[in-house]
PDB file with SEQRES, HELIX, SHEET and CRYST1 records, atoms N, CA, C and O in Angstrom:
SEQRES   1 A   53  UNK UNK UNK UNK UNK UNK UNK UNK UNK UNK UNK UNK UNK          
SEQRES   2 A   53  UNK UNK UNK UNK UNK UNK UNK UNK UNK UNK UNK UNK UNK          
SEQRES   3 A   53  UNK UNK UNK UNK UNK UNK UNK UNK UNK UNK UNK UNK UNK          
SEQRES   4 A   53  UNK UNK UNK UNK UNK UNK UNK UNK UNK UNK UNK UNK UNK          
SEQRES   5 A   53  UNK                                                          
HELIX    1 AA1 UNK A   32  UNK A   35  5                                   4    
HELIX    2 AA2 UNK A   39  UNK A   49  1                                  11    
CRYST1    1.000    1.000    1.000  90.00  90.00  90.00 P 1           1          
ATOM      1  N   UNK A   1       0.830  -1.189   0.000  1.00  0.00           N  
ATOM      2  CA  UNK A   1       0.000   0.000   0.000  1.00  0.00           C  
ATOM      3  C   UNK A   1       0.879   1.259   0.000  1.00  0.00           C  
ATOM      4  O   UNK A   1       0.533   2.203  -0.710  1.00  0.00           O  
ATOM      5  N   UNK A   2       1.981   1.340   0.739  1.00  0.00           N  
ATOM      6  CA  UNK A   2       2.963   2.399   1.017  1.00  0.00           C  
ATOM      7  C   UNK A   2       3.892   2.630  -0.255  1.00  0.00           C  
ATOM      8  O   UNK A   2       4.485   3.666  -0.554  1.00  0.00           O  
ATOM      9  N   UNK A   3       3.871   1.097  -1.109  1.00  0.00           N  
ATOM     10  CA  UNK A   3       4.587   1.852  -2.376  1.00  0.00           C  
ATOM     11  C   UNK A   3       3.301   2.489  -3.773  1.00  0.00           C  
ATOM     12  O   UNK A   3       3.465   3.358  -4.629  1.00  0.00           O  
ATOM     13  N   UNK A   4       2.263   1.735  -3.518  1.00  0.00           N  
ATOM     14  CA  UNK A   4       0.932   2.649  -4.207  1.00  0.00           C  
ATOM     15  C   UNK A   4       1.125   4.327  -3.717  1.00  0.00           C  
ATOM     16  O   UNK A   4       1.461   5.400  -4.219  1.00  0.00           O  
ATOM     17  N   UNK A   5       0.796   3.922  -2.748  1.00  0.00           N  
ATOM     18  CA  UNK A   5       0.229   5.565  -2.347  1.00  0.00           C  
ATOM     19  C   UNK A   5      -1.132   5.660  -1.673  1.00  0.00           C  
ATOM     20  O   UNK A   5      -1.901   4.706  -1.790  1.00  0.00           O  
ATOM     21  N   UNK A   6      -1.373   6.382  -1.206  1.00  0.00           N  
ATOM     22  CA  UNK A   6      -2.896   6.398  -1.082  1.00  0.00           C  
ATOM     23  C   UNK A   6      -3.147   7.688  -0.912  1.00  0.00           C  
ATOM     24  O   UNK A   6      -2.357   8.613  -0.725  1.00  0.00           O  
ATOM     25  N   UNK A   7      -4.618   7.682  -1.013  1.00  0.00           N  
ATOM     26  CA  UNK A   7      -4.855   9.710  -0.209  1.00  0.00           C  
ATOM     27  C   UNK A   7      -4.746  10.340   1.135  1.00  0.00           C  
ATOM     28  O   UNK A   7      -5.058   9.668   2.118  1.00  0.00           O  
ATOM     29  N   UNK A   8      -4.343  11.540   1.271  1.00  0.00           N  
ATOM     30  CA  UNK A   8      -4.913  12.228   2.271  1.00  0.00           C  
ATOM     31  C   UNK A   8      -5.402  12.328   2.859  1.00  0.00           C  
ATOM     32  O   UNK A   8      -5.993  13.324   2.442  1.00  0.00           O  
ATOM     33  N   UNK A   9      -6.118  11.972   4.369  1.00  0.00           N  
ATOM     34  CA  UNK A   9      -7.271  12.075   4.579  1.00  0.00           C  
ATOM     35  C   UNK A   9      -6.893  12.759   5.862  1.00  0.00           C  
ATOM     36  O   UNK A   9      -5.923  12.457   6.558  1.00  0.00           O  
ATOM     37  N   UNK A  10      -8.064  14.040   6.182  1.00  0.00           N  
ATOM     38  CA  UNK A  10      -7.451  14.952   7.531  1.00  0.00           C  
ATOM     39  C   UNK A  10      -7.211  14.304   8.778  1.00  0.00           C  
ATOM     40  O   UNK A  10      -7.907  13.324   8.513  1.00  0.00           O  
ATOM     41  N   UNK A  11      -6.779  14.056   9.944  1.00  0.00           N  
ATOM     42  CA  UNK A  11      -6.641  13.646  10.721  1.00  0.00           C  
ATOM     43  C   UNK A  11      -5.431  12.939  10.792  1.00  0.00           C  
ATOM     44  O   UNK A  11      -4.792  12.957  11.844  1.00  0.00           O  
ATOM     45  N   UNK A  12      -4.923  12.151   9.545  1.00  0.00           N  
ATOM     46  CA  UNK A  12      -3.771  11.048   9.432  1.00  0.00           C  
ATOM     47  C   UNK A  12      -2.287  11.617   9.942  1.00  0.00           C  
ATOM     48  O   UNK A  12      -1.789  12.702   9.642  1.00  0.00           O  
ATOM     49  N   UNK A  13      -1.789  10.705  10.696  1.00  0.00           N  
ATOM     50  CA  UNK A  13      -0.564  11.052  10.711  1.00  0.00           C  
ATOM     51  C   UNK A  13       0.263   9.962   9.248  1.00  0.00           C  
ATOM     52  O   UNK A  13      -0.137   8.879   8.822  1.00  0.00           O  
ATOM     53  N   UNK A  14       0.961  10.428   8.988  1.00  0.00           N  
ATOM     54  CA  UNK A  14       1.472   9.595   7.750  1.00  0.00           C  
ATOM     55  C   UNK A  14       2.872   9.233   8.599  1.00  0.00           C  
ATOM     56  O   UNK A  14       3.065   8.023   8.485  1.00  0.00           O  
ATOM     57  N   UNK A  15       3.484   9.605   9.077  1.00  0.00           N  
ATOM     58  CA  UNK A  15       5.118   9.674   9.511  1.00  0.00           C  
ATOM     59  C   UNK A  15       4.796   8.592  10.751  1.00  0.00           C  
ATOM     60  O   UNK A  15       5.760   7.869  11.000  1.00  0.00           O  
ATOM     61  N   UNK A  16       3.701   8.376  11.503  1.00  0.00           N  
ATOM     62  CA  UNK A  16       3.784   7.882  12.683  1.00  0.00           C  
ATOM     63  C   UNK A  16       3.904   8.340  14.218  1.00  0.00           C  
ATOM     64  O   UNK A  16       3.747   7.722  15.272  1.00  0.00           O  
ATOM     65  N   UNK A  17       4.176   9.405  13.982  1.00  0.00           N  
ATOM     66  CA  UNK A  17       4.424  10.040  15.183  1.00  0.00           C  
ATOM     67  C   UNK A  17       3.549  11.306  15.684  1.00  0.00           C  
ATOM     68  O   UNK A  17       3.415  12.440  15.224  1.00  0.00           O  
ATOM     69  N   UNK A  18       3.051  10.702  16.724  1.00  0.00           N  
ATOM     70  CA  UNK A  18       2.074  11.327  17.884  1.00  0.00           C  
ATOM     71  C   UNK A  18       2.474  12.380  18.404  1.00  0.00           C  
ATOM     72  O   UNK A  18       1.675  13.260  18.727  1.00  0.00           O  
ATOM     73  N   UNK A  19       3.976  12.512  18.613  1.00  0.00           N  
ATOM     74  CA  UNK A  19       4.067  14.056  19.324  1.00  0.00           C  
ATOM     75  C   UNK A  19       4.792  13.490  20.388  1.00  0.00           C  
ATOM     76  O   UNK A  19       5.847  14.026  20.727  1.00  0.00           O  
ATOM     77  N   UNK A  20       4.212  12.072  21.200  1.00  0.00           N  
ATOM     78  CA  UNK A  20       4.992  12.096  22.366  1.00  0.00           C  
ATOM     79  C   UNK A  20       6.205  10.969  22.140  1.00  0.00           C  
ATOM     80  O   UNK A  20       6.018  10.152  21.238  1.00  0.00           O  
ATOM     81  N   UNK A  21       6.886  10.923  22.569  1.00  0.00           N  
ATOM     82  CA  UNK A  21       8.474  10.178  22.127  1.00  0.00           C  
ATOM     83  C   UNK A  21       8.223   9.330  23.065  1.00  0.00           C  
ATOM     84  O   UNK A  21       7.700   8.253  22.778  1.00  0.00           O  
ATOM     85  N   UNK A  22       8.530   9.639  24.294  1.00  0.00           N  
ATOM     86  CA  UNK A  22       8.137   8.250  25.508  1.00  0.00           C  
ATOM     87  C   UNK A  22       7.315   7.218  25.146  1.00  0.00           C  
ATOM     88  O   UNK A  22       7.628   6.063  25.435  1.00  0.00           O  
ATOM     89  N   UNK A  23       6.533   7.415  24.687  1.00  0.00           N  
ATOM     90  CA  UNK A  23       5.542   6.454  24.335  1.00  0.00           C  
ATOM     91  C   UNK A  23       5.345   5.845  22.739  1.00  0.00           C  
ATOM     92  O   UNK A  23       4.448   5.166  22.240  1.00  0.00           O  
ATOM     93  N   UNK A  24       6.318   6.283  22.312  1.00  0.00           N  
ATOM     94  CA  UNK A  24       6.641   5.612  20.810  1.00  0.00           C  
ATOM     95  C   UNK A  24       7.381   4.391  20.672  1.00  0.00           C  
ATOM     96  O   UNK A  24       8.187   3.967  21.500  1.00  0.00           O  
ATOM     97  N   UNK A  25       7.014   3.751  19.397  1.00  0.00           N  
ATOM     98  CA  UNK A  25       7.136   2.344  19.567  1.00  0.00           C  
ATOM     99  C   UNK A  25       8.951   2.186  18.751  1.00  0.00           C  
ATOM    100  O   UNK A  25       9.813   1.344  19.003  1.00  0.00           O  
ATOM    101  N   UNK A  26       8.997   3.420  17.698  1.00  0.00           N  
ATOM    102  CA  UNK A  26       9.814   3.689  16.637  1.00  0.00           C  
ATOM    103  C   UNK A  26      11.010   4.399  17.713  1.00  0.00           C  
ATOM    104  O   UNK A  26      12.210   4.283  17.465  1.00  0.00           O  
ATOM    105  N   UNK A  27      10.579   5.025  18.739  1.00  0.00           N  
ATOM    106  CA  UNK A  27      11.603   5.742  19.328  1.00  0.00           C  
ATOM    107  C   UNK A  27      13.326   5.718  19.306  1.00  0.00           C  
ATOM    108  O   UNK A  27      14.242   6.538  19.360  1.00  0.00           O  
ATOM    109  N   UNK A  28      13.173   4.407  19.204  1.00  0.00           N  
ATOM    110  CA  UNK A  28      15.129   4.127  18.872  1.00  0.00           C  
ATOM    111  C   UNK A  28      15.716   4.455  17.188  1.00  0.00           C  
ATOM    112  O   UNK A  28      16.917   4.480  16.917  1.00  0.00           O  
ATOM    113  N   UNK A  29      14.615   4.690  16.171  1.00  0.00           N  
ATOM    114  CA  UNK A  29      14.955   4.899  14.926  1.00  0.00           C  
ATOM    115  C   UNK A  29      15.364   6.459  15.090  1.00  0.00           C  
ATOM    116  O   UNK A  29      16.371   6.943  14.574  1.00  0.00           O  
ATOM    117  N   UNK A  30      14.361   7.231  15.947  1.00  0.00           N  
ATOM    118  CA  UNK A  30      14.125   8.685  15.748  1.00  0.00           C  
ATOM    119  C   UNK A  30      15.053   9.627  16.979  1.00  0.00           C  
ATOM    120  O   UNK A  30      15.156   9.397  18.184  1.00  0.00           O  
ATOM    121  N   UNK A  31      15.622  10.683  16.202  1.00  0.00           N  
ATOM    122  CA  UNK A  31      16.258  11.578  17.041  1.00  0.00           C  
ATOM    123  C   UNK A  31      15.614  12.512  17.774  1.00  0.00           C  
ATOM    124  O   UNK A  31      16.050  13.214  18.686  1.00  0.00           O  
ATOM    125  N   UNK A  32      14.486  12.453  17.272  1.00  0.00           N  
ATOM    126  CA  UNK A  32      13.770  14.052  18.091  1.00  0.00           C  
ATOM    127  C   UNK A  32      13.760  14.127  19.133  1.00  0.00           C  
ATOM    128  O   UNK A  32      13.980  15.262  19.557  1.00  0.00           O  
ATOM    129  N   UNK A  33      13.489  12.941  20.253  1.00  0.00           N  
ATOM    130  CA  UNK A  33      13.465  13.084  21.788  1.00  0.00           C  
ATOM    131  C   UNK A  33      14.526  13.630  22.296  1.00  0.00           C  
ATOM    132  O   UNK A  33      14.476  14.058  23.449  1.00  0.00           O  
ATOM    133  N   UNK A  34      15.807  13.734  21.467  1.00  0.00           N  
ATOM    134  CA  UNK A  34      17.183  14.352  22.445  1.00  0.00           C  
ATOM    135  C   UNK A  34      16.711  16.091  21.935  1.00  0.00           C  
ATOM    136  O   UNK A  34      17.622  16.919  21.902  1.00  0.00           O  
ATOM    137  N   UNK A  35      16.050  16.294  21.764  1.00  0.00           N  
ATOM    138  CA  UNK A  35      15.905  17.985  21.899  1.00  0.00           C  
ATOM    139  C   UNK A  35      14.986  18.457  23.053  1.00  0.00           C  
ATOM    140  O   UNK A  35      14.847  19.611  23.457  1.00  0.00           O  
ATOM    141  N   UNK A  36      14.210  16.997  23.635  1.00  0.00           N  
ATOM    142  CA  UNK A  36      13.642  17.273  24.517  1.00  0.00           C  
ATOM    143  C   UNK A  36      14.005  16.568  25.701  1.00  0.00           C  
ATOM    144  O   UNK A  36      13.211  16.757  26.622  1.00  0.00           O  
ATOM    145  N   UNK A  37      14.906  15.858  25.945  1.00  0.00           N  
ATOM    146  CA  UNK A  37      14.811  14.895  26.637  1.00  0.00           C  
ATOM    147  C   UNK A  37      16.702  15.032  27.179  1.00  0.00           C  
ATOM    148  O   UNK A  37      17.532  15.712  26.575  1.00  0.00           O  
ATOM    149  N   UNK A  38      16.934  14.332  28.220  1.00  0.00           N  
ATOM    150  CA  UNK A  38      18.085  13.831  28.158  1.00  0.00           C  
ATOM    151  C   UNK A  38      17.930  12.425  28.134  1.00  0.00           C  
ATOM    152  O   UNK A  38      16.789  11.991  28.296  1.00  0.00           O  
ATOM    153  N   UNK A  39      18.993  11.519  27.939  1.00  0.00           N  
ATOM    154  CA  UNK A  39      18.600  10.106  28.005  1.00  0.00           C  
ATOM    155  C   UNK A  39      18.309   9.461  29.375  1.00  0.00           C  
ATOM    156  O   UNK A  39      17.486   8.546  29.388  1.00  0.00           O  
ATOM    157  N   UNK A  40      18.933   9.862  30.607  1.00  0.00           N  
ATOM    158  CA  UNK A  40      18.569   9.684  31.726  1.00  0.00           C  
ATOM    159  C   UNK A  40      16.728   9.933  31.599  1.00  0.00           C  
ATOM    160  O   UNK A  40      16.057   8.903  31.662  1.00  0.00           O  
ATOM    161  N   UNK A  41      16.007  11.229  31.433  1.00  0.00           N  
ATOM    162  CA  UNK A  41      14.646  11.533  31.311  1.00  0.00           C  
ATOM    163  C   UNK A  41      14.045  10.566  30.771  1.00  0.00           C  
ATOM    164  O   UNK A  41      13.212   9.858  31.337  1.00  0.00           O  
ATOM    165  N   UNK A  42      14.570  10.416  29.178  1.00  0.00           N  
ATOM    166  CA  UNK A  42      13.453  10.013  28.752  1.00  0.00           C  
ATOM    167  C   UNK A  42      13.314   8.220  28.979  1.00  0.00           C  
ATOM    168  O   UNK A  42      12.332   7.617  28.546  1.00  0.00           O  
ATOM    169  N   UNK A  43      14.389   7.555  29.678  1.00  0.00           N  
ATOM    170  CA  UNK A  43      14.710   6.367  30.151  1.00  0.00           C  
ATOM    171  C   UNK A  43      13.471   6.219  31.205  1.00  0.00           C  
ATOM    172  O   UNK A  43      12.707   5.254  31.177  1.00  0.00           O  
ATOM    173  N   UNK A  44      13.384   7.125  31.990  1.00  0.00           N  
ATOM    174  CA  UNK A  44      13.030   7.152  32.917  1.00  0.00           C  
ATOM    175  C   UNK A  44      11.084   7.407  32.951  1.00  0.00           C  
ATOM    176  O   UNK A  44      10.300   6.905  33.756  1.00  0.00           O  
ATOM    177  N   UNK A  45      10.744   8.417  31.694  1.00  0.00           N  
ATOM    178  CA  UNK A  45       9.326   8.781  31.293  1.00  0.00           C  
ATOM    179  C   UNK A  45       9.282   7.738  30.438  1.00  0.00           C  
ATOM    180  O   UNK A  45       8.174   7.215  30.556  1.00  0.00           O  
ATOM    181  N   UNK A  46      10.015   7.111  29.540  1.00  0.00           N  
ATOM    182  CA  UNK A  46       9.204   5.750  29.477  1.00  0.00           C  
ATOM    183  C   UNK A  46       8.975   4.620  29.990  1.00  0.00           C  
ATOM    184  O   UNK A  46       8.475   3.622  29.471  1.00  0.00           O  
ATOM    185  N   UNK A  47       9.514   4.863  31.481  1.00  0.00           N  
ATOM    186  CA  UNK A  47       9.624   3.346  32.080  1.00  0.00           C  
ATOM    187  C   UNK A  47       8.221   4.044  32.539  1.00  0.00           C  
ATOM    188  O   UNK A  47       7.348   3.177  32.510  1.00  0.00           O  
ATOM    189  N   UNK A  48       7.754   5.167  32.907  1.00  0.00           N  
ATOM    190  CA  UNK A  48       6.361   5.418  33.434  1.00  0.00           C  
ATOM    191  C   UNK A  48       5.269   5.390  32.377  1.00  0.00           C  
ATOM    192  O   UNK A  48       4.118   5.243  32.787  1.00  0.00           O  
ATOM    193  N   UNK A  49       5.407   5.470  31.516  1.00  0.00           N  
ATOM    194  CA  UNK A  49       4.397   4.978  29.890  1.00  0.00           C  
ATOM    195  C   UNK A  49       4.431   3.698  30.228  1.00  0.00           C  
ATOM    196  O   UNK A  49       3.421   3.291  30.802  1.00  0.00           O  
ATOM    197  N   UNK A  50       5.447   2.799  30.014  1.00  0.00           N  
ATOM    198  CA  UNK A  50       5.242   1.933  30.148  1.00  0.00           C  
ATOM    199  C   UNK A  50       4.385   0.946  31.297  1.00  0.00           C  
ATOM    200  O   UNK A  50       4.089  -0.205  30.976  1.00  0.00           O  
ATOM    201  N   UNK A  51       4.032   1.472  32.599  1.00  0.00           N  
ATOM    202  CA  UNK A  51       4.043   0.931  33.686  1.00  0.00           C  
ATOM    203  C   UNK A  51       2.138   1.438  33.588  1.00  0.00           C  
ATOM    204  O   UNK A  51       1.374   0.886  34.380  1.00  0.00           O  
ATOM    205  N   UNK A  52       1.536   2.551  32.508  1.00  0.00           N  
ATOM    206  CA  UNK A  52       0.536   3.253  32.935  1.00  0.00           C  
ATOM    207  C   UNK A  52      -0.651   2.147  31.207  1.00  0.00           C  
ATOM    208  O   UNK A  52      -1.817   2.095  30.814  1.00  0.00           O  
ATOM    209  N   UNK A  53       0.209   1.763  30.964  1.00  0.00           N  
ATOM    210  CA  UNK A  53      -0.526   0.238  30.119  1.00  0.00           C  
ATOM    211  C   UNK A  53      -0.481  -0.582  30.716  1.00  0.00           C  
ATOM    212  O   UNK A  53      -0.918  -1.661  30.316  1.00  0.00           O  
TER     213      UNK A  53                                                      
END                                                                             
């Protein structure tokens, strides 16, 4: 489907990402959390994501 294409539709995230890093599944592919995060932090806010499933 991803090498078709598909449409637009409002709401979609296409990239995958929610906004919050702690709680991402992709998180080890993606750099963005070190602009917010130190690794101690965000080690630490996802062990609490994790614990709140």
């Amino acid at each position: 489907m991803f090498k078709e294409g598909f449409e637009v539709l409002p709401g979609w995230v296409h990239d995958f990402c929610s906004g919050y890093c702690p709680g991402c599944e992709f998180a080890h592919y993606c750099n963005v959390w070190q602009e917010h995060y130190t690794k101690e932090e965000f080690d630490e806010e996802r062990k609490k994501t994790s614990n709140d499933t």
